[in-house]
C-alpha positions in Angstrom: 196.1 36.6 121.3 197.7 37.4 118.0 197.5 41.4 115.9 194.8 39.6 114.1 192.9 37.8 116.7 193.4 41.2 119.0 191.8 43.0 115.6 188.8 40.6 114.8 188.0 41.3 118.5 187.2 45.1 118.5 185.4 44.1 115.3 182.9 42.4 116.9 182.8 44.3 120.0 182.6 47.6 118.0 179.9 45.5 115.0 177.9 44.6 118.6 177.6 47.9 120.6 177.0 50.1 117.7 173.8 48.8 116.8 170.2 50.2 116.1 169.9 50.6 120.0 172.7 52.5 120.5 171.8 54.8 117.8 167.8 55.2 118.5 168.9 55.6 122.5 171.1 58.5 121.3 168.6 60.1 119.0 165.5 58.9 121.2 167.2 60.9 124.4 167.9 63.8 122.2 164.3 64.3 120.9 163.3 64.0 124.5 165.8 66.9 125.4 164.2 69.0 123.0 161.0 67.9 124.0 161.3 69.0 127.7 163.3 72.5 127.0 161.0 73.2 124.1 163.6 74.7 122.4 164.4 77.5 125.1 167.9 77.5 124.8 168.0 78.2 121.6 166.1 81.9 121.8 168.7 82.5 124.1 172.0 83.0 121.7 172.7 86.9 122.4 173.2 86.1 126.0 175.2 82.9 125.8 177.4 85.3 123.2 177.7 87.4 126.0 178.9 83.9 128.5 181.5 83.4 125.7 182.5 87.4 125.6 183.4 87.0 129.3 180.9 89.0 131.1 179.5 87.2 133.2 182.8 85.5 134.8 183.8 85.9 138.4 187.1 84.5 139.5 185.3 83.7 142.8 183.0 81.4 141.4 184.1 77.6 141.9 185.7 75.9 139.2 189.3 76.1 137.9 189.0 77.8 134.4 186.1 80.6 132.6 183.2 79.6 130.0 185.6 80.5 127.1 188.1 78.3 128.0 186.0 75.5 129.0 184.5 75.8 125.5 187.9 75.6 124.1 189.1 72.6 126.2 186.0 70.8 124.9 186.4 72.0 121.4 189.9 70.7 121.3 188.5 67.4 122.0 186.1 67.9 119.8 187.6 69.5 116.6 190.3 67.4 115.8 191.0 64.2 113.7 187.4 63.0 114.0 186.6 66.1 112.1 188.9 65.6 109.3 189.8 61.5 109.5 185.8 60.4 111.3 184.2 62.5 108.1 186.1 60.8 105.3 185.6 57.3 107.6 182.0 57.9 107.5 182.3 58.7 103.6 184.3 55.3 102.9 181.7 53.4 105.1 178.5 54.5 104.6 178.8 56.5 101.5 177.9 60.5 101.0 174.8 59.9 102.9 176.2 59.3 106.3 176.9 63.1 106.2 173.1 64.0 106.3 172.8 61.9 109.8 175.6 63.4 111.1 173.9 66.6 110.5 171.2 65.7 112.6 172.8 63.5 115.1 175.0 67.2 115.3 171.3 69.8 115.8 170.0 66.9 118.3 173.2 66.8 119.9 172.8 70.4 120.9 170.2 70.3 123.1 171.9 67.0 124.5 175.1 68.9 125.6 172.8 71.7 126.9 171.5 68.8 129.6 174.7 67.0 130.2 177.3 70.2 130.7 174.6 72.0 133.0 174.3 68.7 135.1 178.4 68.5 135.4 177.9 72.0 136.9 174.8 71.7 139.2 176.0 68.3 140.9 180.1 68.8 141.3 181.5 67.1 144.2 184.9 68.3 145.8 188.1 66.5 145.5 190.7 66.3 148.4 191.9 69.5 147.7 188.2 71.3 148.0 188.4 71.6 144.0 184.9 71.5 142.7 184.9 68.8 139.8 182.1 67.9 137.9 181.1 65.2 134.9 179.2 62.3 134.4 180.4 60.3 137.0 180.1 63.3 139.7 176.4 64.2 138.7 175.3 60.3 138.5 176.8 60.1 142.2 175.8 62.7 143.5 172.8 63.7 141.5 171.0 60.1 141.6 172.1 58.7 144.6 175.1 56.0 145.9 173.1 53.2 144.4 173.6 54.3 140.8 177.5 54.2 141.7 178.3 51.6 139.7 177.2 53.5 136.4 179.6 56.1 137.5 181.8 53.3 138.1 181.5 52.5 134.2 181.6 55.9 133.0 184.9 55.9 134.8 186.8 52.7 133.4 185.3 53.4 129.9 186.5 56.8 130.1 189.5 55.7 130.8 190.1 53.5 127.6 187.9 56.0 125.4 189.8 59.1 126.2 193.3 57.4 125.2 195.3 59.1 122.2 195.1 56.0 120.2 192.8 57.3 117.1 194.8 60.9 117.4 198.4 59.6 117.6 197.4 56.6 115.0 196.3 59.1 112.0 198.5 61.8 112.5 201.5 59.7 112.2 200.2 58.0 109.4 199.5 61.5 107.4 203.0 61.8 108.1 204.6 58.9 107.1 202.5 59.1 103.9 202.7 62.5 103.0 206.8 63.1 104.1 208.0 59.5 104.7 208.1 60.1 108.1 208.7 57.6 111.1 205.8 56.5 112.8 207.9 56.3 115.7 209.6 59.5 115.7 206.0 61.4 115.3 204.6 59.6 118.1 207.7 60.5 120.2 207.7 64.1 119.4 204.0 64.1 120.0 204.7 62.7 123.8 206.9 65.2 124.3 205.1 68.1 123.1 201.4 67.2 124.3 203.5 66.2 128.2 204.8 69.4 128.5 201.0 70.9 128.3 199.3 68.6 130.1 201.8 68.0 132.9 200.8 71.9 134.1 197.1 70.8 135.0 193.6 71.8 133.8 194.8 75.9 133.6 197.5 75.5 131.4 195.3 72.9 128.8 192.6 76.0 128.8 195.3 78.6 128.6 196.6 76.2 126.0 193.4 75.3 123.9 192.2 78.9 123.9 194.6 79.9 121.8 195.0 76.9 119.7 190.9 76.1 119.0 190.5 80.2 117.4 193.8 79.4 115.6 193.1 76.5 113.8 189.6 77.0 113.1 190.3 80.2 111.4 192.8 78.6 109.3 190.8 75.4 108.4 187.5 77.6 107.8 189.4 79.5 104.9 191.7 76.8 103.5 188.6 74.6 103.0 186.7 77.2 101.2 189.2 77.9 98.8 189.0 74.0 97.7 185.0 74.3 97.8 185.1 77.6 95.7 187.1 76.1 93.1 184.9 73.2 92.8 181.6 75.2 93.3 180.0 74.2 90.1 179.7 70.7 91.4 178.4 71.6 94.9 174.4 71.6 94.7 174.9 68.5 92.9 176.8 67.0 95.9 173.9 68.2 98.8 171.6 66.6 96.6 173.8 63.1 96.6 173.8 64.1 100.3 170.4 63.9 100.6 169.4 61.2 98.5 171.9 59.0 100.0 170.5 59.4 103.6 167.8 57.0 102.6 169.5 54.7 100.4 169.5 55.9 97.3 168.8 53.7 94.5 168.9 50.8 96.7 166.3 51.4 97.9 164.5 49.9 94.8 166.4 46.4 95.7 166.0 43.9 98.5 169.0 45.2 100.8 166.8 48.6 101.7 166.8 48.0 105.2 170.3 47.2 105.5 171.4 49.8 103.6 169.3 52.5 105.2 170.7 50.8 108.6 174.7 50.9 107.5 174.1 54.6 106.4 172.2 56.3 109.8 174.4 53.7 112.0 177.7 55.6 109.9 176.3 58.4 110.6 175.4 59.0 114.1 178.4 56.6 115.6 181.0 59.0 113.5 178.7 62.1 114.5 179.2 61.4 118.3 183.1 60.7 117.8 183.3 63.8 116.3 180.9 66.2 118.3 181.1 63.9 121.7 177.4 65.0 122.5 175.8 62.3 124.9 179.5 60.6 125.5 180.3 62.6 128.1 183.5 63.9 128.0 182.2 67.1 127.0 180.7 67.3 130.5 183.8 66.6 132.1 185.5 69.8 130.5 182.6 71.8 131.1 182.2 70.8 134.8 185.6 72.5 134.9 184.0 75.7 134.5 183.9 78.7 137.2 180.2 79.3 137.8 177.7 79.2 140.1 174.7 79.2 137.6 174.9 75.7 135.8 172.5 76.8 133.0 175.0 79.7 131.7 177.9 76.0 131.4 175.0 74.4 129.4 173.9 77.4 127.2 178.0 77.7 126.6 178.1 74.0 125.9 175.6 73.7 123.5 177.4 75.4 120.6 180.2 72.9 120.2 178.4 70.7 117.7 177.0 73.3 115.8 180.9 74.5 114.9 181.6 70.8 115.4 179.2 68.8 112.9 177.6 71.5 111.4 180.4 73.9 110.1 183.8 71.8 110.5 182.2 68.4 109.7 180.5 70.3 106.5 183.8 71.7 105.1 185.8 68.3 105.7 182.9 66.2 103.3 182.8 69.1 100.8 186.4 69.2 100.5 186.4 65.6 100.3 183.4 64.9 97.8 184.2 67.8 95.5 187.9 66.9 94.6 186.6 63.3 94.0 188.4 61.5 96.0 188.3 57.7 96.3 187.4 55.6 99.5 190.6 54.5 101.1 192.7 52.6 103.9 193.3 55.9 105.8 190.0 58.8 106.6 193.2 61.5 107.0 195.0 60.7 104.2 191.7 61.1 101.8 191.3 64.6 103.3 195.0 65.4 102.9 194.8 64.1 98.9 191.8 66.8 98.5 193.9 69.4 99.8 196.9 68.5 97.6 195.0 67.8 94.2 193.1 71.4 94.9 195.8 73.6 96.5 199.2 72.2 95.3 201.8 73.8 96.8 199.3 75.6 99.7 197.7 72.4 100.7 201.1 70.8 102.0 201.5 73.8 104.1 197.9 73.7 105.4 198.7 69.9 105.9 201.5 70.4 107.8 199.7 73.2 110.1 196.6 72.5 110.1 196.8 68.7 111.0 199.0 69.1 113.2 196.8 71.6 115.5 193.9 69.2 115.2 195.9 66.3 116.4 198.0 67.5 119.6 194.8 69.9 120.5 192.8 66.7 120.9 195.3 64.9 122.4 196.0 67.5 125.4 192.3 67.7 126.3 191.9 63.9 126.1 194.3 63.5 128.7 192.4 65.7 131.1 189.5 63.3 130.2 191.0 60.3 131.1 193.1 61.3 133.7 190.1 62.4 135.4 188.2 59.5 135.2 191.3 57.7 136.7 191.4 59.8 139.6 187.4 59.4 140.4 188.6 55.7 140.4 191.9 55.8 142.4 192.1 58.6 143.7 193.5 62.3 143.3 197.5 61.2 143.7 197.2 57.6 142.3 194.8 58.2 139.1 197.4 61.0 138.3 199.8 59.2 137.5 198.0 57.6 135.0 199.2 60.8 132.9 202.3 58.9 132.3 200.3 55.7 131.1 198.7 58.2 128.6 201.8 59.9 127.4 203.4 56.5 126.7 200.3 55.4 124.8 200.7 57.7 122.0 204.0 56.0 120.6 202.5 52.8 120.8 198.9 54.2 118.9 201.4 55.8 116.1 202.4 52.3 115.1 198.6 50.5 114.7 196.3 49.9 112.4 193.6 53.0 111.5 190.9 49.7 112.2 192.4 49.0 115.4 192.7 52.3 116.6 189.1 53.0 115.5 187.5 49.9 116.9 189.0 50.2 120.6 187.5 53.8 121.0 184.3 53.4 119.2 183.6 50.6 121.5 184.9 52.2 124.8 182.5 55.1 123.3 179.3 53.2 122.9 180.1 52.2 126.9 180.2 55.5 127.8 177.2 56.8 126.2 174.8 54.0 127.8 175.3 55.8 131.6 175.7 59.4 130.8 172.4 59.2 128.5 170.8 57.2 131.4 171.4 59.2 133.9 170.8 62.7 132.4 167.3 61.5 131.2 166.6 60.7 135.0 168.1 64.2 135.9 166.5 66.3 133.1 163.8 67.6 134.5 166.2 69.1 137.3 167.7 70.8 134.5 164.5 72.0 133.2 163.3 73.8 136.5 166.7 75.3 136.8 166.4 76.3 133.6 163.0 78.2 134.3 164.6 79.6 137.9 167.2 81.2 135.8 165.2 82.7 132.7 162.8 84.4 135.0 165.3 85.7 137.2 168.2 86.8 133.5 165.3 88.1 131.9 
């Protein structure tokens, strides 16, 4: 098969798996979430600020790393080029409008993450070592039953492909080349090196790692983002409007192509919002199931704040920045974010570039590698899947050099394979969460 050929393929894999199904399965599944919590989770914020504040952790408690650094390891999965390259994506393809679905794909997503991350913590199996691990293909095991095995057995192999550096390695070494005239090659190099010498240490030294990273670069692309937005803050009602009037069409909605407009814009939107948030893929719950507890609902309460900083604040900032320095649609979703920057903040924005971009890409990459090593070592075992570290490691040259379509298309698809047996198998399991859920609010208080 020729570059094209092996293009044109993902194409249509990608154009077939992320259809109206997909999206209304992902949506449906998250209304029904809601539905069955009613919404508890949500009252509960001062205490799962008090999870995050650490007072609730015991060392004795199985798992390998605290709630904070769980969050961390997830949110380094999370915020990262999807945030800043899947927004501007979302912009080129389905217009200002996609933003408004990712905001709700984002809220839903919430209680989603709530179901799946205290499910990786109630049904954990031990590996050969007597290490409690948990995720989707643990919980589906264990939770429904040896006959639902082989949508483990899916998770796994998807989560495999899914979780490669491909989309991370591909846009951050094309920022560079574009921006400094950098090699391709050399970035993805550098990145091998520097994203092996964290994740060769295990699953302690990528939380140690990310907890100090995720604060980091949040902080810094909170603040660099509003000083473009404040200096374009005349234009910014105008733009939620656009926001909002685009979710639904806009004016095309007065022509014959309504319904496939209306279609391209929420299909944008959800497929980019679970790139970037990761609620109902999964991953999420393999980070999570990492997490020393012994009350499941206190991982889920945790959990369910990633795609509100996700989506909701980090997505936000990225398609304001974007919107209000005008940029155009292009070939490249980082490279539009990184022109905003430099057209607002001349000499600031190359800095915040360099930094910033840089965080977002190796953060993601060292938690993606716990994700996909993981799901090699459900498949082949704890000393054979972990050496498919090195497979992942050799990857990200290879991604630096492809096409942002390419790199886009493989995952997207691998994605839309993954979310078809976590979201099966936690709406078969959700009402185990909800009586948990009830044990432990009568008994917290």
């Amino acid at each position: 098969m020729n570059l094209n050929g092996f293009d044109h393929f993902w194409q249509q894999a990608v154009d077939v798996m992320w259809g109206l199904p997909l999206v209304f399965l992902v949506a449906g599944s998250a209304l029904y979430f809601a539905f069955l919590c009613r919404l508890l989770p949500f009252l509960r914020l001062r205490h799962t600020f008090n999870l995050l504040r650490g007072r609730y952790d015991n060392p004795g408690d199985p798992g390998e790393i605290p709630h904070f650094q769980a969050l961390s390891s997830a949110l380094s999965g999370t915020i990262g080029m999807g945030n800043i390259a899947g927004v501007a994506i979302a912009i080129s393809m389905g217009g200002p409008g996609a933003i408004f679905w990712m905001w709700m794909a984002g809220l839903l997503g919430m209680c989603t993450k709530f179901f799946t991350c205290t499910l990786a913590c109630m049904y954990r199996r031990q590996d050969e070592d007597g290490i409690a691990q948990g995720g989707p293909m643990y919980f589906i095991e264990v939770g429904l039953g040896r006959r639902f095995k082989p949508l483990a057995l899916m998770f796994a192999v998807c989560g495999m492909m899914g979780c490669l550096p491909l989309f991370q390695a591909n846009q951050f070494a094309g920022l560079l080349q574009a921006e400094w005239g950098v090699d391709r090659t050399i970035t993805g190099l550098v990145a091998m090196v520097f994203v092996g010498s964290v994740i060769l240490g295990g699953i302690r030294r990528v939380g140690a790692a990310t907890s100090r990273l995720v604060p980091l670069m949040f902080v810094l692309y909170f603040f660099s983002s509003m000083l473009v937005i404040v200096s374009h803050y005349e234009v910014i009602p105008a733009l939620f409007a656009e926001i909002f009037s685009a979710a639904f069409g806009g004016q095309a909605v007065l022509g014959g192509a309504v319904g496939l407009t209306f279609k391209e814009v929420l299909v944008t939107g959800v497929k980019r919002a679970v790139f970037s948030n990761e609620a109902g893929l999964g991953t999420e719950a393999l980070a999570h199931g990492a997490a020393q507890t012994r009350e499941p609902i206190r991982e889920g309460l945790v959990a369910m704040t990633g795609p509100f900083i996700d989506t909701i604040i980090v997505c936000t900032l990225t398609a304001l920045v974007i919107l209000s320095a005008g940029i155009p649609p292009s070939g490249n979703g980082v490279v539009m974010t990184a022109d905003a920057f430099e057209q607002t903040l001349p000499y600031l924005g190359s800095v915040v570039l360099l930094v910033t971009f840089s965080l977002f890409a190796v953060s993601t990459m060292i938690s993606y590698s716990y994700y996909s090593v993981k799901c090699a070592r459900y498949l082949l075992g704890k000393r054979t899947g972990g050496q498919y570290v090195y497979v992942y490691l050799l990857l990200i040259p290879v991604a630096a050099n492809w096409s942002q379509t390419t790199a886009v298309n493989i995952i997207d698809t691998a994605f839309a394979l993954m979310v078809i047996p976590t979201l099966t198998a936690t709406t078969l399991l959700a009402p185990k969460v909800v009586e948990e859920m009830r044990r432990y609010f009568k008994e917290a208080g």
